[in-house]
TILUM-309480 format. One line per field, with one value per residue (C-alpha): y, x, z; residue number from 1; residue in one letter. Coordinates in steps of 0.2 Angstrom, whole numbers, plus 5000, padded with zeros to 4 digits. Layout:
BEGIN
yy	(Y,...);
xx	(X,...);
zz	(Z,...);
k	(NUM,...);
r	(a,...);
//
This chain:
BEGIN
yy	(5417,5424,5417,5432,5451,5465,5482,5496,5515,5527,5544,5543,5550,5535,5522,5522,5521,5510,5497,5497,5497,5481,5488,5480,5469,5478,5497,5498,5515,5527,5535,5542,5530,5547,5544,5547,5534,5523,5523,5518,5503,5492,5496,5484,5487,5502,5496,5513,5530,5548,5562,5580,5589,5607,5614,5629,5643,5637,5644,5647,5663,5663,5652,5639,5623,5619,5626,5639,5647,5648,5656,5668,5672,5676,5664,5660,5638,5628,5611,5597,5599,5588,5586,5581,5596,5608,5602,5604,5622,5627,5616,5632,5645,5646,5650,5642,5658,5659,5645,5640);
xx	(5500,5517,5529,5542,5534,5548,5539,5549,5543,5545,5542,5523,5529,5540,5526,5523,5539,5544,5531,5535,5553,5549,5557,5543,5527,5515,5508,5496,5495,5480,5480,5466,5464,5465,5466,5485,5489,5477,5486,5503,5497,5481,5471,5463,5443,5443,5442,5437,5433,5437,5427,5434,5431,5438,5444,5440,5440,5428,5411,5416,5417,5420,5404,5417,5407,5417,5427,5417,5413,5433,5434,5419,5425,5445,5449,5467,5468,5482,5485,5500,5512,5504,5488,5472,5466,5476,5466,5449,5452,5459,5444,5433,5446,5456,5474,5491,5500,5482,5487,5498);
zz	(5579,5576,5585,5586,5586,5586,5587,5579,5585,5569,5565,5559,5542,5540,5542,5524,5517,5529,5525,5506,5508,5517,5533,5541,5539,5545,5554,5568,5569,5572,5550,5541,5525,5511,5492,5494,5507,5496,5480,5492,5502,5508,5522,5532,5538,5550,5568,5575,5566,5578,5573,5575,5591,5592,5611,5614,5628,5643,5639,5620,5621,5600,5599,5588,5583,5564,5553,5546,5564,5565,5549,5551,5569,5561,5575,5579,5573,5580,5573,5574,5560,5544,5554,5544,5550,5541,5525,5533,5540,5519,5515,5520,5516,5531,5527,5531,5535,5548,5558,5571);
k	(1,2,3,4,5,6,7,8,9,10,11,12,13,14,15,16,17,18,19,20,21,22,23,24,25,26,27,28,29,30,31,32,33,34,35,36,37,38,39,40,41,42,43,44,45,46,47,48,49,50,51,52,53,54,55,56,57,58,59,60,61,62,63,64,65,66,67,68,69,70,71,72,73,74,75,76,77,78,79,80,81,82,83,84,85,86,87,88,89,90,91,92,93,94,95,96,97,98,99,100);
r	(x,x,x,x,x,x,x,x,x,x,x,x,x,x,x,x,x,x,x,x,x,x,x,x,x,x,x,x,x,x,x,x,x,x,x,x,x,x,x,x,x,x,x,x,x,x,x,x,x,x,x,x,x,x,x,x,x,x,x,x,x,x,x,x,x,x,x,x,x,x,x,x,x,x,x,x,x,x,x,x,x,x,x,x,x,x,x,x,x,x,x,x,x,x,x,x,x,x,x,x);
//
């Protein structure tokens, strides 16, 4: 084991750059492994994957199940700042200047 574990909360878009300016060891974070993050550090096997879910209205009245309903339907799509998700909505032509 380690004898001495100091946890150091970050700003998630620090964990990165942090790790390679050898600020600290390691990151136990929830981070979707991408090309991008892959040509900057090592990832260890996945213990857990999370698959998209969207919330919608009760009942769905927009019948929203993906990305391409939200785009037919000209849905209003609201995200966290430098989400994953903003990539998937432009995947299918969704624009940033359509989402909130």
């Amino acid at each position: 084991g380690v004898p001495n574990v100091q946890p150091m909360p970050t700003e998630f878009n620090s964990l990165i750059p942090g790790l390679n300016s050898q600020q600290f060891d390691v990151v136990a974070a929830g981070m979707y492994l991408t090309p991008e993050r892959c040509e900057q550090v090592l990832f260890a096997d996945p213990e857990y994957q999370m698959p998209d879910a969207l919330i919608v209205r009760k009942g769905n009245p927009k019948n929203l199940h993906n990305y391409e309903d939200i785009k037919k339907a000209g849905a209003t799509f609201a995200t966290g700042t430098g989400y994953a998700e903003i990539d998937y909505a432009k995947e299918v032509g969704i624009k940033e200047s359509e989402m909130l």
